[in-house]
KEVEX-276921 format. One record per residue (C-alpha): residue in three letters; x, y, z. Coordinates in nm, 3 decimals. Last residue first. Layout:
// KEVEX-276921
<'ala',<X,Y,Z>>
...
//
This chain:
// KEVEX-276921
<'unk',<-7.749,7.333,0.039>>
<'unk',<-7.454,7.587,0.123>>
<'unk',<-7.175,7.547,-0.162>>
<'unk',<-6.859,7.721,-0.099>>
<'unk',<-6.610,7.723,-0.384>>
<'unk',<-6.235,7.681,-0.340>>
<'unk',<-6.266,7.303,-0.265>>
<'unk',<-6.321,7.183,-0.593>>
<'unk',<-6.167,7.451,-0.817>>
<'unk',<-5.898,7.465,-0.633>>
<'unk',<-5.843,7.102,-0.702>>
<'unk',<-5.869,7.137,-1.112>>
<'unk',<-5.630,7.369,-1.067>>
<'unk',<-5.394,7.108,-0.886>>
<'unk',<-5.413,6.912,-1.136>>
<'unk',<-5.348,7.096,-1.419>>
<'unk',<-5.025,7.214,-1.266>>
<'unk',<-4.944,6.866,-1.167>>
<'unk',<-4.980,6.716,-1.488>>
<'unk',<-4.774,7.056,-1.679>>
<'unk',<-4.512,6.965,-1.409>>
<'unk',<-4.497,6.602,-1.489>>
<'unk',<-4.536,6.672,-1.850>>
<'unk',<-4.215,6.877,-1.797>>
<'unk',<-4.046,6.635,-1.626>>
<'unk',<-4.001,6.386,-1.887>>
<'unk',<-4.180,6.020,-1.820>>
<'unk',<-3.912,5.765,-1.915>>
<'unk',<-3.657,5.844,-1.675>>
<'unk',<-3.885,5.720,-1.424>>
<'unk',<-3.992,5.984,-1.163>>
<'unk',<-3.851,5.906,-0.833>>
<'unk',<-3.927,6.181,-0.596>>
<'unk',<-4.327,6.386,-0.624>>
<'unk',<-4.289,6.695,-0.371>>
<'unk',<-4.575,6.862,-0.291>>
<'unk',<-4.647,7.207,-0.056>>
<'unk',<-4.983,7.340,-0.018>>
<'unk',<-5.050,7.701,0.137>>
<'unk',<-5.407,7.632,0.287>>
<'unk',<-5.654,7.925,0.304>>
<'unk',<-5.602,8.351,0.326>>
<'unk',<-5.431,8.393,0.626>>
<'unk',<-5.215,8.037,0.641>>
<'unk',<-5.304,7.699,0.756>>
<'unk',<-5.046,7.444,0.666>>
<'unk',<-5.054,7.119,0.404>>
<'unk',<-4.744,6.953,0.362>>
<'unk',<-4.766,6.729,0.011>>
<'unk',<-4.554,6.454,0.021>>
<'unk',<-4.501,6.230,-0.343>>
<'unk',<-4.254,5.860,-0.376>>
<'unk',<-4.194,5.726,-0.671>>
<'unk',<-4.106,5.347,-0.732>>
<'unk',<-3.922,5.200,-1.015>>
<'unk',<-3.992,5.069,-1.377>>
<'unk',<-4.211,5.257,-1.657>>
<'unk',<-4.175,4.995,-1.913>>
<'unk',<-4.287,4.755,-1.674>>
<'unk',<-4.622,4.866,-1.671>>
<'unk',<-4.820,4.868,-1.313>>
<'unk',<-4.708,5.201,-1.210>>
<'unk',<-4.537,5.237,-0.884>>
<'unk',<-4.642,5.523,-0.675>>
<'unk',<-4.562,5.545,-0.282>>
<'unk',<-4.750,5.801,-0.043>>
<'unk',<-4.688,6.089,0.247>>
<'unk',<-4.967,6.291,0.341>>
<'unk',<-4.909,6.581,0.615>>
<'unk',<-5.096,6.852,0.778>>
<'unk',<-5.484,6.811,0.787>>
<'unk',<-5.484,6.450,0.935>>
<'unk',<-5.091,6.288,0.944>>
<'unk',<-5.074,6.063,0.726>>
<'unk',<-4.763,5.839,0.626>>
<'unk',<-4.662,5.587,0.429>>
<'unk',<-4.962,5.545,0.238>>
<'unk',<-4.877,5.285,-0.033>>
<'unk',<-4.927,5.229,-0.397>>
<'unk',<-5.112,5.204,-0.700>>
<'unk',<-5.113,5.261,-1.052>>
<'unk',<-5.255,5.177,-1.409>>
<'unk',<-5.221,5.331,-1.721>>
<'unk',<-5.506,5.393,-2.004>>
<'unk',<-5.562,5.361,-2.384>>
<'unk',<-5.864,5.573,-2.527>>
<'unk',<-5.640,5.747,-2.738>>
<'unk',<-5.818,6.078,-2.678>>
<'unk',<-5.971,6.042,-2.338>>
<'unk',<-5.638,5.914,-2.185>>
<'unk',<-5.788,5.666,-1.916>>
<'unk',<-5.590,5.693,-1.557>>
<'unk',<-5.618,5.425,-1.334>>
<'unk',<-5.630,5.382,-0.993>>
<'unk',<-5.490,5.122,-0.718>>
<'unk',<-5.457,5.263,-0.343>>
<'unk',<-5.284,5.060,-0.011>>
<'unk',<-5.334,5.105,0.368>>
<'unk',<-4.989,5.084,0.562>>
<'unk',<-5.081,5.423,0.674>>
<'unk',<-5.460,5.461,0.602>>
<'unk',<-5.669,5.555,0.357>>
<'unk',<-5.761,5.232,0.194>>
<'unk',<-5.843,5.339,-0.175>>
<'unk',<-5.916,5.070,-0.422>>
<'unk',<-6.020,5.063,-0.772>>
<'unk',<-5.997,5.456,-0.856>>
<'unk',<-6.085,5.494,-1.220>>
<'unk',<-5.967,5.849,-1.375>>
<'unk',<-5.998,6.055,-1.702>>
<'unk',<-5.789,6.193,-1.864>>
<'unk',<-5.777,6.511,-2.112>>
<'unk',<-5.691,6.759,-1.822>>
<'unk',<-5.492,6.613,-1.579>>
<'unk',<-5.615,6.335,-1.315>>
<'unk',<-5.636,6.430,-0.973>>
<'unk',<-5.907,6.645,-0.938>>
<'unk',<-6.228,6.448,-1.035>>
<'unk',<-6.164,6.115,-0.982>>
<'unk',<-5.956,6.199,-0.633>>
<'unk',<-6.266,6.368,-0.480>>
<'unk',<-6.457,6.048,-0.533>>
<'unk',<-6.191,5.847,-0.352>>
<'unk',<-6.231,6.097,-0.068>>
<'unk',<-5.857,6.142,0.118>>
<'unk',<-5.661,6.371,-0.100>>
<'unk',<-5.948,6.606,-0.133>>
<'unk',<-6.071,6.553,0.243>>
<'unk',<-5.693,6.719,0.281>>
<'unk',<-5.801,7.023,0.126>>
<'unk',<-6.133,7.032,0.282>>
<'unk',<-5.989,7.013,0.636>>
<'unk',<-5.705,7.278,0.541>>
<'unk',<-5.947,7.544,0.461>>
<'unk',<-5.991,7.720,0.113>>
<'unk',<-5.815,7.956,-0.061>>
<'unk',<-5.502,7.745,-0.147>>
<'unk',<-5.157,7.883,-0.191>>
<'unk',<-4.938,7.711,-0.417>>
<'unk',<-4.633,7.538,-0.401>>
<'unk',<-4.509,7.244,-0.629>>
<'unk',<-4.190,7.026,-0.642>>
<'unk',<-4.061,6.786,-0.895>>
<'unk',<-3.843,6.511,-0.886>>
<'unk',<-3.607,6.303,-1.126>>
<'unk',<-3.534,5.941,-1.173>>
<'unk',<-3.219,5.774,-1.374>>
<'unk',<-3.181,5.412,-1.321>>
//
C-alpha cells in the first residue's frame, strides 16, 4: 500500500499552554480542527496515552460525513502529542500516524506536525490545503486574548 506524509511549521503567537489546551479540549477540536466547509462531531476524547478519540467530520455541502478515531501514543504536556488515525471506511485502509512538537519561542509557540501514512487514496495536496486551513482556524483561537 502506497502512503505519503506531510509536514507543517508555523510559528504561533500565543503561549504553549493554550496551544496544547487546543489539541487537548474536545470543544477546542470542533472548532479548529476541521477545514473550512466541514464541520466536526467529536464522540469520544480520552486524553491520555493509551486513551482513545472517535470524531467525525460532516462536509457542509454534500452533507455526507467520515468517521475517525484513534490512539494517543504519546503526550507529553505543552511539548509533544503523538496520535494514531484510522478512518472507519474501508475504502480508505491503513493507519496514519501525526506528532506535532510544540516549543516556546520569542514571539509564541513555533508548532511542528508531521501526519505519516496517508492512504493513497486521499492526495496530498488536500492534505496540505486541510492542514493549512486548519491550523488558521487555530491561530485564530488561541491568538486572541479575551479578559472577561
Amino acid at each position: 500500500m502506497v502512503t505519503s506524509t506531510v509536514s507543517f511549521h508555523r510559528v504561533i503567537k500565543a503561549p504553549v499552554s493554550r496551544v496544547f489546551r487546543a489539541f487537548s479540549d474536545s470543544n477546542a477540536m470542533t472548532f479548529w480542527l476541521p477545514p473550512y466547509g466541514f464541520l466536526c462531531t467529536v464522540h469520544e476524547m480520552d486524553f491520555r496515552v493509551g486513551g482513545g478519540y472517535r470524531m467525525s467530520f460532516h462536509n457542509f455541502t454534500t452533507e455526507k460525513s467520515h468517521s475517525f478515531g484513534g490512539q494517543y501514543l504519546e503526550i507529553k504536556p505543552n511539548e509533544l502529542l503523538k496520535y494514531s488515525d484510522k478512518f472507519e471506511d474501508p475504502n480508505l485502509p491503513g493507519e496514519m500516524t501525526t506528532t506535532v512538537w510544540l516549543k516556546e519561542v520569542l514571539c509564541g509557540t513555533e508548532i511542528k506536525i508531521t501526519q505519516e501514512g496517508i492512504p493513497e487514496q486521499i492526495p496530498a495536496e488536500f492534505c496540505y490545503l486541510g492542514w493549512q486551513e486548519s491550523l488558521e482556524k487555530l491561530m485564530k483561537l488561541v491568538e486572541p486574548v479575551i479578559n472577561d
